[in-house]
N, C-alpha and C positions, 0 to 999 in steps of 0.2 A: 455213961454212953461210951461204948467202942470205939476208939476211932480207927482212921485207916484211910488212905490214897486208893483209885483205881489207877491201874496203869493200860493205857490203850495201845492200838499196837506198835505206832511207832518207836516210844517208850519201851516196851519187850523187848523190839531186835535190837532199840541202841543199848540196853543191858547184856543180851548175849552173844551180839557181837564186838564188847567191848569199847564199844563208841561213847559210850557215857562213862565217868568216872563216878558220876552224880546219882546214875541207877543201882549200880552196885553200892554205893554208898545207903543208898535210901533202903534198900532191900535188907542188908544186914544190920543196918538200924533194926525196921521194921521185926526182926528178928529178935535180936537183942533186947526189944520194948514190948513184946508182944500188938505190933500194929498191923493191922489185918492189911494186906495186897490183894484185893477185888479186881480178879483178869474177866472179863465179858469173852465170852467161849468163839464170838467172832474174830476177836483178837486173838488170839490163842490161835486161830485157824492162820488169821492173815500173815500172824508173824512167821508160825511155821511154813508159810509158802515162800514168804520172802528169805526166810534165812537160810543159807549154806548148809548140807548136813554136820559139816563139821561143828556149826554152832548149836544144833540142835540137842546135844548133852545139856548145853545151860540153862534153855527153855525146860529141858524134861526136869532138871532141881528146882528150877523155880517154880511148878507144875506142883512137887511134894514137899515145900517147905509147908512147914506146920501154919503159919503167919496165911498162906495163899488159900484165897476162897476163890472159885472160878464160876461166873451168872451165866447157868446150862440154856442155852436157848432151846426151852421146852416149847410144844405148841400154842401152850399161854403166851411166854413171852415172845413169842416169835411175832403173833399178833400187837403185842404192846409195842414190841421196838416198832415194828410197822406201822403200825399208827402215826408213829412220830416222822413219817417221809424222812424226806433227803438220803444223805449218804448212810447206809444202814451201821456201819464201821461205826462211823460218829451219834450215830441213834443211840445206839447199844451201850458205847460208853457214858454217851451223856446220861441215860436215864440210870443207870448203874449209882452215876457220883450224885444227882439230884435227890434220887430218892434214900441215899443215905449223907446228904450231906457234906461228901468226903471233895478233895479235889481230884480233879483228874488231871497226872501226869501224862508227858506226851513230849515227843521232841520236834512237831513241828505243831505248834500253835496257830501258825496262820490257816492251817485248812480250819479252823474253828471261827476264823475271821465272818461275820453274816449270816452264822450260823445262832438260831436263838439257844443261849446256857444261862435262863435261867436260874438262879440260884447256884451255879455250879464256877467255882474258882478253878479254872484251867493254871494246872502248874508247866512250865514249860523246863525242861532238863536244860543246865548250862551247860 
C-alpha cells in the first residue's frame, strides 16, 4: 500500500509562506521517499486566496512536484463532500484522508475540535 499525508489548507500556506519549518521538511521528505501529498482542490483554492502573490511561486511547485496528487472536486464529488455538511474545507479534507487512510496535516487542529474524523489521524505542524 501507498502511503502518503493530505495536506489541507492551513498546512499549504504555513509551507509557502514559510511559517512551518515542519512543512517544508515533510514535503521534501515526501519527495525524497516517494510519499504521495493529497491536496483537496478546495484547499488549493482557499490557500491560493489567502496567500500573498509573492508566495504564490511556492504553491505553484508544490502544485508539480511528482509526490503531489490534487482530489478535483468533480460533480461526483462535489456531491460527496456535500453530503458530509459542516465546513466544506474540512469535509473535503476529511474524506480525502478517511478514504485513503493517510493523516491529515494542518496547522490549526482545533477548527477539527467536534468535528466527527472518524478514522482519520489529524497531524498538527509544530
Amino acid at each position: 500500500m501507498i502511503g502518503g499525508r493530505v495536506l489541507e489548507a492551513s498546512a499549504i500556506v504555513a509551507l509557502a509562506t514559510g511559517r512551518s519549518i515542519y512543512a517544508a521538511a515533510l514535503v521534501w521528505t515526501a519527495v525524497e521517499e516517494g510519499i504521495v501529498l493529497m491536496l483537496p482542490s478546495t484547499a488549493v483554492a482557499a490557500a491560493w486566496a489567502q496567500l500573498p502573490e509573492k508566495d504564490h511561486p511556492v504553491l505553484e511547485v508544490l502544485l508539480e512536484l511528482p509526490v503531489t496528487v490534487v482530489d478535483d472536486l468533480t460533480a461526483t464529488r462535489a456531491r460527496t463532500v456535500g453530503a458530509r455538511g459542516g465546513d466544506q474545507l474540512q469535509a473535503h479534507a476529511l474524506l480525502c484522508a478517511q478514504e485513503r487512510g493517510w493523516a491529515l496535516v494542518t496547522d490549526d487542529s482545533d477548527q477539527y475540535a467536534g468535528v466527527d474524523r472518524s478514522g482519520v489521524e489529524v497531524e498538527r505542524l509544530p
